[in-house]
C-alpha positions in Angstrom: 0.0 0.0 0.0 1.4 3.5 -1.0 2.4 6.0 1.6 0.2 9.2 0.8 2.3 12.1 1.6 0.8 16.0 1.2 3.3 18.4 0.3 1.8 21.4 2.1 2.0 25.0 3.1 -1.1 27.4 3.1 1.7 30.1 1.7 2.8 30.8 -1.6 6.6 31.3 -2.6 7.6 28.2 -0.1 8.5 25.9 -3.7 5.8 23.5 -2.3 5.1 22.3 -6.0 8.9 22.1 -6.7 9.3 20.0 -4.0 6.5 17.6 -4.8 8.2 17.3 -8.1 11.8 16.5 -7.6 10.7 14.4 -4.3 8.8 12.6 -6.4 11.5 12.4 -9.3 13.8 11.2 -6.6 12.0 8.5 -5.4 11.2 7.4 -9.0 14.7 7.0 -9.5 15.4 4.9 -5.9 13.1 2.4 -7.9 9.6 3.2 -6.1 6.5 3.4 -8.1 5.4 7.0 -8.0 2.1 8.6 -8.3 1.9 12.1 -8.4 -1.8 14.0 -7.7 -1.9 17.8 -9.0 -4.1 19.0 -6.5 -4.2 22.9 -7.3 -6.1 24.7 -10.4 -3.1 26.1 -11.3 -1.8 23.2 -12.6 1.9 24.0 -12.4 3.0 20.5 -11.1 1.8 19.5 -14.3 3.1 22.5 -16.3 6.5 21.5 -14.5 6.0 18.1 -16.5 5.6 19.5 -19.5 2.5 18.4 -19.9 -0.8 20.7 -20.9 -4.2 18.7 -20.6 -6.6 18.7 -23.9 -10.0 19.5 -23.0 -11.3 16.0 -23.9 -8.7 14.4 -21.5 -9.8 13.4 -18.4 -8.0 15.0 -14.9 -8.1 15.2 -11.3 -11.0 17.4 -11.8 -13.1 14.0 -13.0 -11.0 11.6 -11.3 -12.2 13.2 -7.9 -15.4 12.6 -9.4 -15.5 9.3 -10.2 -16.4 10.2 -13.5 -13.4 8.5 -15.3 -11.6 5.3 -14.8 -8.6 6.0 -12.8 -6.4 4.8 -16.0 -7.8 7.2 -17.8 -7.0 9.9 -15.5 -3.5 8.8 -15.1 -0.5 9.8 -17.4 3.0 8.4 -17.6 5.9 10.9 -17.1 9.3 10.7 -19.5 10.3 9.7 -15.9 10.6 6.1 -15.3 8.0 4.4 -12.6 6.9 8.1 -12.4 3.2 9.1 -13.1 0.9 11.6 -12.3 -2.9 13.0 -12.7 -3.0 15.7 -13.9 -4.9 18.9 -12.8 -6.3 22.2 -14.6 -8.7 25.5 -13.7 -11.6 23.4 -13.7 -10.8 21.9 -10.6 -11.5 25.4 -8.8 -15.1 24.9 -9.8 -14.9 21.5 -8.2 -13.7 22.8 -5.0 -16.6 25.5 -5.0 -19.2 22.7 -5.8 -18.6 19.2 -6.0 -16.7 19.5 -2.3 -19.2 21.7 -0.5 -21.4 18.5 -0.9 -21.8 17.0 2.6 -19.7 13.6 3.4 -17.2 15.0 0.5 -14.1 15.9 2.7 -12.8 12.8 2.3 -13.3 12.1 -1.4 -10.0 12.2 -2.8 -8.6 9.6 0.1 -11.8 7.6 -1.4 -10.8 7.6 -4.9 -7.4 6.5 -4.0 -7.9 3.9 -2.3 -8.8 2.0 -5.3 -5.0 2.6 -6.5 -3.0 2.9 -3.6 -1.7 -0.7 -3.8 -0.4 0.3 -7.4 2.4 2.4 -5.9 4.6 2.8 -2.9 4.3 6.7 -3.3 1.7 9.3 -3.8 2.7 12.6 -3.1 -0.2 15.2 -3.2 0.0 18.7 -4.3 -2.7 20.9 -3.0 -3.0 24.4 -3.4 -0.9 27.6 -0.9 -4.6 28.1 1.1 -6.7 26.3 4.0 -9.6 25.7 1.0 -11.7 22.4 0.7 -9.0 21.6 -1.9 -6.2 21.6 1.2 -8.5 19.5 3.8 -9.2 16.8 1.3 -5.5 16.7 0.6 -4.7 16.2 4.6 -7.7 13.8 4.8 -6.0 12.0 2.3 -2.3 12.0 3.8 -0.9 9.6 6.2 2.4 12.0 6.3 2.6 15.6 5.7 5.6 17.4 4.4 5.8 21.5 4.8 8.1 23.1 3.0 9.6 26.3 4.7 11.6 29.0 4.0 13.9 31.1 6.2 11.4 34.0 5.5 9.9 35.1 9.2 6.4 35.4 7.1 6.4 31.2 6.5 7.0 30.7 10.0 4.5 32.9 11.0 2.0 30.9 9.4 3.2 27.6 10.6 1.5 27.3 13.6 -1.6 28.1 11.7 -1.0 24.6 9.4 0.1 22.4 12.5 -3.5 23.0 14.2 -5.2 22.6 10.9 -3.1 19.3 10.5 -3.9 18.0 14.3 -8.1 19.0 13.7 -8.2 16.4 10.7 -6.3 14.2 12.5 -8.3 14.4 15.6 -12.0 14.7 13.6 -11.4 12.9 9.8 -8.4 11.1 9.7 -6.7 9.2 12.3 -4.0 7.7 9.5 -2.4 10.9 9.5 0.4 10.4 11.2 3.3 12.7 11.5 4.6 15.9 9.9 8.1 17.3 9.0 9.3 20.6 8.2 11.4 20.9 4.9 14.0 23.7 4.5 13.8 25.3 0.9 15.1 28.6 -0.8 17.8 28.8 1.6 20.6 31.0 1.5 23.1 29.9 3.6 25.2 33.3 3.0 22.5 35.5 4.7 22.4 35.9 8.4 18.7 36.1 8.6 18.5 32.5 7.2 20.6 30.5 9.4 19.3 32.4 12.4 15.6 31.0 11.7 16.4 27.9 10.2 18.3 27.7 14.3 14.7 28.9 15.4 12.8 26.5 13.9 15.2 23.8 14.8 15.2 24.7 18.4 11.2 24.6 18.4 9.8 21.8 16.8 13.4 19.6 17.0 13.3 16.4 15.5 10.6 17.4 13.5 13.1 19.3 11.1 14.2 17.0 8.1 18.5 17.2 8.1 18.2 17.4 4.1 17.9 21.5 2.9 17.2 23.0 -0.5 19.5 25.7 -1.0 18.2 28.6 -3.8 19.5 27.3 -7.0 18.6 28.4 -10.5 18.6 25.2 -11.9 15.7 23.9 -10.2 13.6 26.7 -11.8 15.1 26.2 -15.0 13.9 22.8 -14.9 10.4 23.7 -14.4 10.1 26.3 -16.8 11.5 23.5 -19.4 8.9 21.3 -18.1 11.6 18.6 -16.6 12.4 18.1 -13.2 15.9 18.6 -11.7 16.9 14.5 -12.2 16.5 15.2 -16.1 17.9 18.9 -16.7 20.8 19.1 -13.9 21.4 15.7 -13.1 24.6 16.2 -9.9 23.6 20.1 -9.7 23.5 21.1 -6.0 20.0 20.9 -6.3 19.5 17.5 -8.0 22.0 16.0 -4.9 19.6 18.2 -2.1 16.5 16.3 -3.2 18.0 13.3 -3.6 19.4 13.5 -0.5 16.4 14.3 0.9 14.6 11.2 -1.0 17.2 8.9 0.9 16.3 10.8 4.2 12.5 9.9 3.7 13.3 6.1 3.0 15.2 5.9 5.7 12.2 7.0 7.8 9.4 5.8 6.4 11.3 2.0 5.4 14.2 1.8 7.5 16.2 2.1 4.3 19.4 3.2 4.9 
């Protein structure tokens, strides 16, 4: 059965999407069957694939819908044993619909847990705000992973996302079972940015992954080229980060070492 990880922060600008991306190229390359899930109408996980849905192909927009056979919805990547569905603007009418329906906060765990034995990943990209859109996404998570920069603003706003994540847990889904805080767009030159990454590290402890993501241009290069960092910059600084940071994730969630 996959583990069903959200890569999550109700901020923008915290490379939450990039993240999902390269994790999820990482892992791909480790050998894991990966599934990614765009879960924002912006579509830019997909966009960061290179790939722009036709309007007669089905998305996560009807795969949260159950109006598509999950095949159907799902697309190979030009990344081996990685795949993803798709997303696109129509999912923001879904989230002001479809999800207001009551019983419907745990539809997307629902619809994948008729493919969850297919992979040992799915990472789950919802979109920078506490929507219906982010609480099916956490509903859906057994782990959650928060990207945070060494911006005062995104730790502000952290506390905010750890209550969210312990009132699903405590209300919709007891599988949700831990949480770690990912360092990104870190400078290590500026003295602002080591002093919070120390702050962060002091209060939540453990919590804090050791793997960082430094700023790096390749990594949005590789977006803007629709490729992520394993296939445009493979050993650039950030290609090693996130694979480092793969490894540190196996090594917690499997023991590998």
């Amino acid at each position: 059965m996959a583990k069903k990880i959200t890569i999550s922060n109700q901020k923008g600008g915290t490379a939450k999407t990039t993240s999902a991306l390269n994790l999820g190229a990482c892992l791909a390359e480790k050998g894991k069957q990966v599934l990614l899930v765009d879960f924002d109408p912006q579509a830019n996980l997909t966009r960061g694939l290179g790939i722009i849905l036709k309007d007669d192909e089905p998305g996560i927009d009807e795969f949260l819908k159950e109006e598509c056979e999950h095949e159907e919805a799902i697309q190979n990547t030009e990344i081996e044993k990685l795949s993803i569905i798709p997303s696109r603007i129509d999912l923001a009418g879904v989230e002001e619909n479809f999800l207001r329906e009551p019983g419907r906060e745990q539809q997307l765990r629902v619809v994948l847990g008729d493919i969850q034995d297919q992979y040992d990943y799915i990472l789950i990209d919802p979109p920078p705000s506490l929507g219906r859109l982010m609480m099916n996404a956490l509903t859906a998570a057994d782990q959650v992973i928060i990207p945070v920069p060494a911006q005062i603003y995104a730790v502000e706003g952290l506390q905010l996302l750890l209550e969210t994540i312990d009132s699903v847990r405590a209300r919709v889904n007891p599988y949700l079972e831990d949480w770690a805080i990912l360092h990104t767009l870190i400078d290590y030159r500026r003295k602002e940015d080591r002093l919070i990454m120390q702050m962060i590290k002091a209060r939540y402890g453990a919590k804090v992954l050791n793997s960082a993501i430094r700023v790096n241009a390749r990594i949005p290069e590789a977006s803007r080229k629709g490729q992520a960092i394993t296939q445009y910059a493979k050993n650039s600084v950030g290609e090693k980060e996130y694979s480092s940071c793969a490894e540190e994730l196996l090594k917690i969630y499997e023991g590998v070492a």
